[in-house]
VMD Tcl script that draws the C-alpha trace (Angstrom):
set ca {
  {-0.08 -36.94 -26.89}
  {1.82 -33.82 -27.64}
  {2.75 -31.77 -24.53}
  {3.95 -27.74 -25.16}
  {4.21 -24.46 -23.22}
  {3.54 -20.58 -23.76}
  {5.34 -18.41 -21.67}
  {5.42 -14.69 -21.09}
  {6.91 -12.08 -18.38}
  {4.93 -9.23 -17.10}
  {5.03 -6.20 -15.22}
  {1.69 -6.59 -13.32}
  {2.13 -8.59 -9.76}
  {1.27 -11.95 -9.78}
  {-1.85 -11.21 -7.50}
  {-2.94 -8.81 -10.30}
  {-2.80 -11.27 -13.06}
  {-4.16 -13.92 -11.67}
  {-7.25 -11.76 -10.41}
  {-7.73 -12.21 -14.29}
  {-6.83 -15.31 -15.14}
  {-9.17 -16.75 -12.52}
  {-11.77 -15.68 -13.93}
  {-12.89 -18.58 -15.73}
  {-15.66 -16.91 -17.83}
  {-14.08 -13.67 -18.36}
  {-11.44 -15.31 -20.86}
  {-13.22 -13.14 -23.59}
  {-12.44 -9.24 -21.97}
  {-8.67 -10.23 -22.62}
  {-8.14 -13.32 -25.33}
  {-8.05 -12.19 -28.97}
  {-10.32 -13.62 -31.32}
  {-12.81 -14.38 -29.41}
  {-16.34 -13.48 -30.87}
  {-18.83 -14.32 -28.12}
  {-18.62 -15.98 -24.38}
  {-21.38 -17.43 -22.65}
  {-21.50 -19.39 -19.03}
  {-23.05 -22.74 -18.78}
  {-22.11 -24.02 -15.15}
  {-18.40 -25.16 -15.12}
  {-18.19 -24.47 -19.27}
  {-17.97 -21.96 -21.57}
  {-18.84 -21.78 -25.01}
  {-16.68 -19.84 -27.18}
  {-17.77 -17.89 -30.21}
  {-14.38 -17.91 -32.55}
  {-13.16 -18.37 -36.28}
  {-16.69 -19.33 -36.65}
  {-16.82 -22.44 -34.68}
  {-18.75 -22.44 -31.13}
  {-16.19 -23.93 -28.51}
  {-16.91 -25.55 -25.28}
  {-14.59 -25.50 -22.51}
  {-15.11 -27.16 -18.90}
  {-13.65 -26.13 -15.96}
  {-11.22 -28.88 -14.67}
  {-9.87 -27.14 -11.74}
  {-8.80 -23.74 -10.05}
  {-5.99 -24.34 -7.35}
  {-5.94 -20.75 -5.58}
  {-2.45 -21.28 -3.98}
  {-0.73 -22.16 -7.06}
  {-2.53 -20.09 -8.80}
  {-3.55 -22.37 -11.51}
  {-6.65 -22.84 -13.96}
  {-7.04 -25.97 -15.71}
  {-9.57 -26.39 -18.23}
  {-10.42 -29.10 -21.44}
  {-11.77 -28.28 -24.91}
  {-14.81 -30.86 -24.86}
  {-16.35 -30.19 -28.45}
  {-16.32 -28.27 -31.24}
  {-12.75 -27.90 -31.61}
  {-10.59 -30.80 -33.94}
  {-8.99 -32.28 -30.96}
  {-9.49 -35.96 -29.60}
  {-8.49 -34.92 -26.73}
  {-7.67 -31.08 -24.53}
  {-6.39 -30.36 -21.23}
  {-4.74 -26.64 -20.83}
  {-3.22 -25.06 -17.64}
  {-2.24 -21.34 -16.70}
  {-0.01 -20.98 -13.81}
  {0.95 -17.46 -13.03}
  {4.37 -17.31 -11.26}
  {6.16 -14.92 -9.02}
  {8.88 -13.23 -11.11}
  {11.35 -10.75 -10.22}
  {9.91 -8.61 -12.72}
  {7.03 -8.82 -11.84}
  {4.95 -12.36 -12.98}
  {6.21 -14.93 -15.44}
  {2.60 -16.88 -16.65}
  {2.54 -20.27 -18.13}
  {0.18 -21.85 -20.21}
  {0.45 -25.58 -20.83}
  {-1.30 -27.71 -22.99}
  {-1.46 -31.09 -24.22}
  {-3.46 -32.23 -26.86}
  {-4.24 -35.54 -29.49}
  {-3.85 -35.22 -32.57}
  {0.16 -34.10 -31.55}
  {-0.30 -31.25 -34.81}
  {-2.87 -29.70 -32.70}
  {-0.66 -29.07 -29.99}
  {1.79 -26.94 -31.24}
  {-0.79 -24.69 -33.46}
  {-2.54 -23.81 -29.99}
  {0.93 -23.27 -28.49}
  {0.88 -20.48 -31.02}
  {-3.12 -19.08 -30.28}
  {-1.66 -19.07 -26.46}
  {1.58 -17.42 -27.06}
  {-0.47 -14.39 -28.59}
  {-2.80 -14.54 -25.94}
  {-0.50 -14.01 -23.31}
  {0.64 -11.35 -25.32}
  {-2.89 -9.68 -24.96}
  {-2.76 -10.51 -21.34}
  {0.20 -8.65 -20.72}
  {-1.51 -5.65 -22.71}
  {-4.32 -5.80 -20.79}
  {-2.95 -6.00 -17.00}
  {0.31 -3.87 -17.73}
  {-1.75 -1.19 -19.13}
}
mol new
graphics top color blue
foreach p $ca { graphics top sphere $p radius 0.5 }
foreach p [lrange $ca 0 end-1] q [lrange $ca 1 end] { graphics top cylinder $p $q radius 0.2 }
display resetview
């Protein structure tokens, strides 16, 4: 299993960001591409690139401000697990987004979906 990291430094506090990044089911105000969002207990099912993606909810650790969630179908991956940490930074907030993923190729193509997203992100919380 393939392991890889997006990373991005933002204005915004850390408290700010992660106000959005917490949000579990709100992915879709901030995360290009995506069509449609809908809430189904601890997953969401993602309208995008015309596929319907489910995620689950794996985890939210508050103090570490951390989200962990797995792609459990509809995507071509055996297996998912993603996390978004959102660190202080003297700038301001430094956000990770790790992600592992089988098959290995998969990994590095949604390295590149999350490096653009955190691109959006800091769009949408810098102003």
């Amino acid at each position: 299993m393939a392991k890889a990291t997006a990373e991005l430094t933002m204005a915004a506090s850390p408290e700010a960001v992660w106000a959005v990044v917490r949000d579990f089911h709100g992915l879709g105000t901030w995360m290009p591409g995506i069509e449609s969002s809908r809430s189904e207990g601890d997953d969401r099912i993602l309208g995008m690139m015309g596929m319907e993606i489910r995620e689950h909810l794996v985890g939210i650790d508050d103090d570490g401000r951390a989200i962990t969630y797995s792609i459990t179908e509809g995507a071509p991956v055996e297996r998912h697990e993603a996390t978004i940490t959102v660190h202080d930074d003297s700038a301001g907030s430094r956000v990770t987004w790790d992600v592992e993923a089988t098959p290995d190729e998969m990994t590095g193509l949604m390295q590149g979906i999350y490096q653009q997203s955190l691109e959006a992100l800091k769009t949408h919380v810098d102003g």
